[in-house]
C-alpha positions as CSV (number, residue, x, y, z in Angstrom):
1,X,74.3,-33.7,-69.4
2,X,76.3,-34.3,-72.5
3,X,76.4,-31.8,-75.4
4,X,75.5,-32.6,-79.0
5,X,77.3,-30.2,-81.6
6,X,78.1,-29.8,-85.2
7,X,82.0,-30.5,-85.8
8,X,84.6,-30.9,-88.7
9,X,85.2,-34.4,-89.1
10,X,88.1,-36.1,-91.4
11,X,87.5,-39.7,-91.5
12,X,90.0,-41.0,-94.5
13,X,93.4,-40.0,-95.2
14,X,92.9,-37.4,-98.5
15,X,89.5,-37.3,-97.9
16,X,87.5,-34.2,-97.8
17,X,85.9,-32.9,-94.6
18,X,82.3,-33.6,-93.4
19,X,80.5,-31.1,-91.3
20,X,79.0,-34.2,-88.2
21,X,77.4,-34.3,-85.4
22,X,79.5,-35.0,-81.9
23,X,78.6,-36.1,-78.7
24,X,80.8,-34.1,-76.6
25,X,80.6,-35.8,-72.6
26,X,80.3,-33.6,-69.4
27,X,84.0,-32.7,-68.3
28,X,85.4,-35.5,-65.6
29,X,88.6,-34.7,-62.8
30,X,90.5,-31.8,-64.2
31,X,88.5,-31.5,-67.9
32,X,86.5,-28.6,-69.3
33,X,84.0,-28.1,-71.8
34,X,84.9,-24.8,-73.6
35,X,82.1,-23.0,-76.4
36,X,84.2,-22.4,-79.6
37,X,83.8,-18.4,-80.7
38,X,86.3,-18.7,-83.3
39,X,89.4,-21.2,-84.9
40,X,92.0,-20.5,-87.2
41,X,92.6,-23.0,-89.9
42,X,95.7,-24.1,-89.4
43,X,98.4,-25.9,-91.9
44,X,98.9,-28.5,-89.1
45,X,95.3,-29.4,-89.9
46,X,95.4,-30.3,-93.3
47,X,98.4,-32.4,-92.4
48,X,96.2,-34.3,-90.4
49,X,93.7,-34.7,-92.7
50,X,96.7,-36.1,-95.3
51,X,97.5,-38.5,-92.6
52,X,100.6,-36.9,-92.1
53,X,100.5,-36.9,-87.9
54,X,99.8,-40.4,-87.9
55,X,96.5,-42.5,-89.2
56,X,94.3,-42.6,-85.5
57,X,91.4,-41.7,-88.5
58,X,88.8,-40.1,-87.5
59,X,89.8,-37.1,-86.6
60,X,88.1,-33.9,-85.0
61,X,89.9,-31.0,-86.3
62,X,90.8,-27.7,-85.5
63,X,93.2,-26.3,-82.9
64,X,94.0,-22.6,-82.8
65,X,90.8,-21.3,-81.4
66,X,89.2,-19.3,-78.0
67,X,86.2,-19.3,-76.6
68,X,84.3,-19.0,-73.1
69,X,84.4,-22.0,-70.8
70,X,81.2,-23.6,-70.3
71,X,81.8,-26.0,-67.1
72,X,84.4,-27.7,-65.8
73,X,84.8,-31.1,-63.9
74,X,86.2,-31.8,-60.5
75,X,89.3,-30.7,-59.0
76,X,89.6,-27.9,-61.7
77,X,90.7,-24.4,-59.9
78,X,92.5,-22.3,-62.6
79,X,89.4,-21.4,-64.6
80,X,85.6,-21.2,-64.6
81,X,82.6,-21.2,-66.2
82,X,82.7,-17.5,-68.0
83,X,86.1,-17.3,-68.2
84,X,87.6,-16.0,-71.8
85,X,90.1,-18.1,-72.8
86,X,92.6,-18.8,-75.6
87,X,93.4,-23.1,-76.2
88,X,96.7,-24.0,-76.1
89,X,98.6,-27.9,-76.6
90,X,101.3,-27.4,-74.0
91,X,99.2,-28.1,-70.9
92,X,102.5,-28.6,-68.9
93,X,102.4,-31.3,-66.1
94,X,104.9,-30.1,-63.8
95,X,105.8,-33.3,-62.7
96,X,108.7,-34.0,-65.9
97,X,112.3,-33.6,-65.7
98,X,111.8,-30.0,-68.1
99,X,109.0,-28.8,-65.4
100,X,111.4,-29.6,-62.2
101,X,114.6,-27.8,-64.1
102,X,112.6,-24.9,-64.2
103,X,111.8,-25.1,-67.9
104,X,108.0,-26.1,-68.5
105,X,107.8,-24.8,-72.0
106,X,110.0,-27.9,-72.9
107,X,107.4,-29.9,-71.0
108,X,107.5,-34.1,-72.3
109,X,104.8,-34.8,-70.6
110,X,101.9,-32.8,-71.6
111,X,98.1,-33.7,-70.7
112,X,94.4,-33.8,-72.4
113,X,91.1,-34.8,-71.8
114,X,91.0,-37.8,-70.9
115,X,87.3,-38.8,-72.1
116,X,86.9,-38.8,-76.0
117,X,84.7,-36.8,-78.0
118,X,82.3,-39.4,-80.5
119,X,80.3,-39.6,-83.5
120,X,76.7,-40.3,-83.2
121,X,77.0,-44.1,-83.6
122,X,80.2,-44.3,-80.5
123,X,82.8,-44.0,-82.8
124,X,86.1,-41.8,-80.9
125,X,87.0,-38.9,-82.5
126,X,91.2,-38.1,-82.3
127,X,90.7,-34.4,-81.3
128,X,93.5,-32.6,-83.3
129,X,96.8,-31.6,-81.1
130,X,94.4,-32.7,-78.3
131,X,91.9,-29.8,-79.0
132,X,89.0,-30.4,-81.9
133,X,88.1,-26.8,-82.3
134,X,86.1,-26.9,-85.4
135,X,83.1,-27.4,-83.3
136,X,80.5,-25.7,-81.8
137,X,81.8,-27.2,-77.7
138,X,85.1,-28.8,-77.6
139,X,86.4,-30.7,-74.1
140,X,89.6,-30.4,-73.3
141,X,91.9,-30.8,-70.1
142,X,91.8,-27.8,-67.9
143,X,95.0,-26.8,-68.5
144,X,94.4,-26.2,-72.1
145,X,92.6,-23.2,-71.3
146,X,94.6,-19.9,-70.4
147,X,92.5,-17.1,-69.2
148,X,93.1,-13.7,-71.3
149,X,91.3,-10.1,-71.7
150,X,88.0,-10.3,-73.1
151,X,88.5,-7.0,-74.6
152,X,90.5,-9.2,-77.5
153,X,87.9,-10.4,-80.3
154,X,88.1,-14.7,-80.7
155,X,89.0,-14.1,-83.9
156,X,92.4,-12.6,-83.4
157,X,92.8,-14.2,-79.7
158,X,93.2,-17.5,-80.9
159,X,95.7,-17.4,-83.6
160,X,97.9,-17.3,-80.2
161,X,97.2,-20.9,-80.1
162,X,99.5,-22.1,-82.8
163,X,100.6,-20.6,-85.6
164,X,101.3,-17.0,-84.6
165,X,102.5,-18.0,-81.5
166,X,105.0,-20.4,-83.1
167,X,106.5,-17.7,-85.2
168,X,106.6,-15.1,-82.2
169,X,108.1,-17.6,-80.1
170,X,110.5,-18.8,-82.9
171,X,112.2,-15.3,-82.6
172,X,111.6,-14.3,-79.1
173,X,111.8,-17.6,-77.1
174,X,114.2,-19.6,-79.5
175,X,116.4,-16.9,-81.3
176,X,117.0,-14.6,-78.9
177,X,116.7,-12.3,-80.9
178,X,116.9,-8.4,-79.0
179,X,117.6,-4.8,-79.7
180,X,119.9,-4.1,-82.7
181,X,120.1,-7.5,-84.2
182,X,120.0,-8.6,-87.9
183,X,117.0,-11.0,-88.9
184,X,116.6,-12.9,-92.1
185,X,113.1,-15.3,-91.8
186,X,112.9,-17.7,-94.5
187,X,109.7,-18.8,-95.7
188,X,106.9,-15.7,-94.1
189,X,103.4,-17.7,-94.6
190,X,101.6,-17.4,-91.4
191,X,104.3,-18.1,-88.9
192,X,107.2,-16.8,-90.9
193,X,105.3,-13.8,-91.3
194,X,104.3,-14.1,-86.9
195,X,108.6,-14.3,-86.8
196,X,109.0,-11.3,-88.9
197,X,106.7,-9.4,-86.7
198,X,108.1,-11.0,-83.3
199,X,111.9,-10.0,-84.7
200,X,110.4,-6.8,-85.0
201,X,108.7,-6.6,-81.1
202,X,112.4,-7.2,-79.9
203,X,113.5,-4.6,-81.6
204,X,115.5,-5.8,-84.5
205,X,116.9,-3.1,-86.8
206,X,117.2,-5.1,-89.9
207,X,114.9,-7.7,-90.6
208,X,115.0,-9.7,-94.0
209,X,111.6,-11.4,-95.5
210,X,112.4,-14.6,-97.9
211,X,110.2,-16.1,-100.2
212,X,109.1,-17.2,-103.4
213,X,105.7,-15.3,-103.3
214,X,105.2,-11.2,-103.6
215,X,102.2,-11.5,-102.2
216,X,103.8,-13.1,-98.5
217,X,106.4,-10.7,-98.9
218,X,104.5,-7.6,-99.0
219,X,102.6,-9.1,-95.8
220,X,105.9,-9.3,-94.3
221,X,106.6,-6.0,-94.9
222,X,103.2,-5.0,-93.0
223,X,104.6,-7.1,-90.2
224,X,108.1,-5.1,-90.0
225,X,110.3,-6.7,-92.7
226,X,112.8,-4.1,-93.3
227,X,114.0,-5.9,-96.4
228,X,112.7,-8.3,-98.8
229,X,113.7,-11.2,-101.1
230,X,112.2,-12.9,-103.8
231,X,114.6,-16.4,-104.2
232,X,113.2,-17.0,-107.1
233,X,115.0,-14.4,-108.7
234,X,117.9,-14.5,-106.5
235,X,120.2,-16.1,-104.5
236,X,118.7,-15.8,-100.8
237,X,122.4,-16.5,-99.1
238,X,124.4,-13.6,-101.1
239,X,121.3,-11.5,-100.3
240,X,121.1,-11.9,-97.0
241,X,124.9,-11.2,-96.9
242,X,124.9,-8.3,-98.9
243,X,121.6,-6.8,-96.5
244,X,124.1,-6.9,-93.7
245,X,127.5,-6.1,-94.7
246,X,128.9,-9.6,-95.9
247,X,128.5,-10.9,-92.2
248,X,125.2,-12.8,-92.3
249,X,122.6,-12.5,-90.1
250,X,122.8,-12.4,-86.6
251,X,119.1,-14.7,-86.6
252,X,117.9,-16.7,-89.1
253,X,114.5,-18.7,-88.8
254,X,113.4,-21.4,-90.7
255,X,109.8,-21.3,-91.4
256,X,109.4,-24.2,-94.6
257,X,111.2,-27.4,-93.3
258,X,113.2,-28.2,-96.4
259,X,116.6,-29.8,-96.3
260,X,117.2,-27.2,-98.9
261,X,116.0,-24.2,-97.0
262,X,117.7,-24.8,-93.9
263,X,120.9,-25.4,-95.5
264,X,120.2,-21.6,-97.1
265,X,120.0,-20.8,-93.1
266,X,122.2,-22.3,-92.2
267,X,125.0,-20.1,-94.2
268,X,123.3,-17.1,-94.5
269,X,124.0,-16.6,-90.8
270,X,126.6,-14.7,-89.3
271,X,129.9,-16.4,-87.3
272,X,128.5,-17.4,-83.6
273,X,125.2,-16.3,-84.8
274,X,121.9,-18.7,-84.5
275,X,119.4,-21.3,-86.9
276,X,115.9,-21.6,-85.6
277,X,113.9,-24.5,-87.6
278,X,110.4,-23.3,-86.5
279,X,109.1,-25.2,-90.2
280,X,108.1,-28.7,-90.5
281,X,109.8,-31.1,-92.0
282,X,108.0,-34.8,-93.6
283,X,109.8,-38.0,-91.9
284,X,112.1,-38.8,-94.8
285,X,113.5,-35.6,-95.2
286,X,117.5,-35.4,-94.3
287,X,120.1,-32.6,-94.4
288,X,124.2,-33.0,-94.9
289,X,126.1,-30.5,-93.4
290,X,129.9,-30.3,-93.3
291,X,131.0,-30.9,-90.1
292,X,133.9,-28.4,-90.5
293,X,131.6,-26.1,-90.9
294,X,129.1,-27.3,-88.4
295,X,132.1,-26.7,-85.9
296,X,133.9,-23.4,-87.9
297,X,130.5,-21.7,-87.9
298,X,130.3,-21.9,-84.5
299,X,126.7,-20.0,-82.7
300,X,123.5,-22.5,-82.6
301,X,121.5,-25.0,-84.2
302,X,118.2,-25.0,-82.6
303,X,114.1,-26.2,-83.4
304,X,111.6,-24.2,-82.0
305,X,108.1,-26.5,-81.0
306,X,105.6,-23.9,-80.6
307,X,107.6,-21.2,-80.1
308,X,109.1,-22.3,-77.1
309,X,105.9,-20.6,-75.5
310,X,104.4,-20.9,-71.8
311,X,101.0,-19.8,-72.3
312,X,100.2,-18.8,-68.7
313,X,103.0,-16.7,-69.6
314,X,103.4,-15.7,-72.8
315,X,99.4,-15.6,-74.0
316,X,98.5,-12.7,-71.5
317,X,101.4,-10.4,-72.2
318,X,100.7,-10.8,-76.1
319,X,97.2,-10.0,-75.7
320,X,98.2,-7.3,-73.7
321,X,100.1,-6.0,-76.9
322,X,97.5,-6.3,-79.3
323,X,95.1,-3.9,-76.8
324,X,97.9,-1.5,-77.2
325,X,98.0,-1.8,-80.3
326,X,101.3,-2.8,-80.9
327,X,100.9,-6.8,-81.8
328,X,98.9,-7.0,-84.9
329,X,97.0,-10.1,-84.9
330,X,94.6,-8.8,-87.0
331,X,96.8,-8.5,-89.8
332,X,96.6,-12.2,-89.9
333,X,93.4,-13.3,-90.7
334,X,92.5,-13.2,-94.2
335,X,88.8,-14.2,-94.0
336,X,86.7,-15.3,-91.7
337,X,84.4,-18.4,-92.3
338,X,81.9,-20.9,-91.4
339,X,82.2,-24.3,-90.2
340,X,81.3,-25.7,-93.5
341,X,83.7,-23.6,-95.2
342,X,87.1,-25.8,-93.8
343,X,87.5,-27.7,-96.8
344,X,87.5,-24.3,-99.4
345,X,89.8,-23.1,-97.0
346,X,92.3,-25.6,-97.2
347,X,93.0,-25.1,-101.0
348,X,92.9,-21.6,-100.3
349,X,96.2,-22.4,-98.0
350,X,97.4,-25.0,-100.6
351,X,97.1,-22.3,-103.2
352,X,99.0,-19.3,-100.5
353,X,96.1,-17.2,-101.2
354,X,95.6,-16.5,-97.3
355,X,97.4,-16.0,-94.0
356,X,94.8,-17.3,-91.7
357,X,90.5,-18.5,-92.7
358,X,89.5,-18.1,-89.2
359,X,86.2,-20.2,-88.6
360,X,84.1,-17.9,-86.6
361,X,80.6,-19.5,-84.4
């Protein structure tokens, strides 16, 4: 029997969000309906709401979330009805050239639901990053779902599903980075802040915070920022050089997605060492580099899309650290909040007054 539930809503570019009521269908082959317990408001949202992913208006929002699975639909083995589980975007096929190399975190051919989610009157919803999760019941394709501990509260479980995850995976997964090397993260918000505390799970003796806000930088610090600097008051390159001995950092991540921040990354690294563009840049943004020193530099230019992350992998074994207490996922949420509290939330974000609103039902 199909569900009716109260969802987030954004039906016009710019416009603000409307609490409305969604049919959500039974799951079909290989779907499952999955009750909502709590969804981090995530930048990635407002961008839909801006229109920036494209204009497939309306669109349910929310994406970073966990819950308990209600049903599922034929053919569906890995999960049940009562299983705790985190939502992830990378519901890998298998099937794609990245899945048969052996590398299904690269995945190009990634599945959802194929029913839609509606509005009362028929009209599709575009579930955000093929979740919705500002909703009471969200359907999604089984493989969205990753069983974790239910000892880990929804409300830090799910920030695994984007944002913390993507600066985690940004240092662990993309940079490589390991036991005695030299961080600099530009940019700690949420996931420069998740690639601070990532650099420090692998053990990284020096880690440098950048930003323009005191405020992100003393979270950073929290998160195991060794070192921080404030760009506005001084050159973030000859900082980071003079943090490690004139070399440059062995790791630097890019968490804003400006031409002019990466370029700061790009030579405030040491010789050989490694770039990681974890932020998002717009569509017209561009970057010139000179290719002397693209090739003199030598080491790696590299994005990171969602931390390079295999949630049957990688979701587990973080949970597992936060239940020992060494992966602090609480220290990212800010406040939590009700459904009808998205919009606030989002000039909260605009305004960097929080890490993480986390919707909580």
């Amino acid at each position: 029997m199909p569900y009716t539930v109260q969802g987030v809503v954004a039906r016009g570019k710019g416009e603000p969000v409307s609490l409305e009521t969604v049919h959500v269908p039974d799951p079909g082959p290989g779907e499952a309906v999955v009750n909502i317990q709590a969804c981090g408001v995530c930048h990635t949202d407002l961008h839909y709401r801006e229109g920036g992913i494209n204009d497939e208006f309306p669109f349910l929002l929310g994406h970073e979330a966990a819950g308990i699975v209600e049903a599922v639909g034929e053919g569906v083995t890995d999960v049940a009805p009562g299983d705790y589980v985190i939502l992830n975007w990378r519901a890998v096929c298998g099937q794609c050239r990245a899945c048969r190399r052996g590398r299904p975190w690269y995945c190009f051919s990634t599945h959802n639901a194929t029913q839609r989610m509606t509005l009362e009157d028929g009209t599709p919803l575009s579930p955000a990053l093929g979740i919705g999760a500002f909703i009471e019941k969200t359907l999604v394709a089984a493989g969205q779902c990753t069983k974790v501990d239910p000892a880990a509260p929804a409300t830090a479980a799910g920030l695994l599903g984007c944002g913390v995850m993507a600066g985690i995976g940004a240092a662990i997964n993309t940079g490589g980075v390991t036991r005695g090397d030299s961080v600099a993260v530009i940019g700690v918000g949420g996931v420069g802040g998740a690639a601070v505390h990532g650099a420090h799970l692998a053990g990284a003796t020096k880690i440098i915070a950048v930003d323009i806000d005191d405020r992100k930088l003393a979270w950073a610090k929290e998160f195991g920022a060794t070192h921080t600097v404030n760009s506005r008051e001084s050159d973030p390159v000859e900082a980071i050089r003079e943090l490690t001995g004139g070399d440059g950092a062995d790791v630097v991540i890019e968490a804003v997605g400006r031409p002019e921040t990466y370029r700061q990354a790009f030579y405030a690294r040491d010789l050989a060492g490694t770039v990681v563009l974890v932020g998002v840049p717009t569509p017209e943004m561009t970057i010139e580099l000179p290719l002397l020193d693209v090739f003199g530099r030598g080491g790696s230019l590299k994005s990171s899309w969602y931390g390079d992350c295999l949630p049957s992998r990688d979701f587990p074994l973080l949970i597992d650290l936060y239940l020992q207490g060494r992966l602090n996922l609480d220290g990212f949420v800010s406040e939590t909040i009700g459904l009808g509290d998205v919009e606030e939330a989002f000039a909260k974000m605009h305004r960097g007054e929080v890490l993480r609103s986390v919707v909580v039902l």
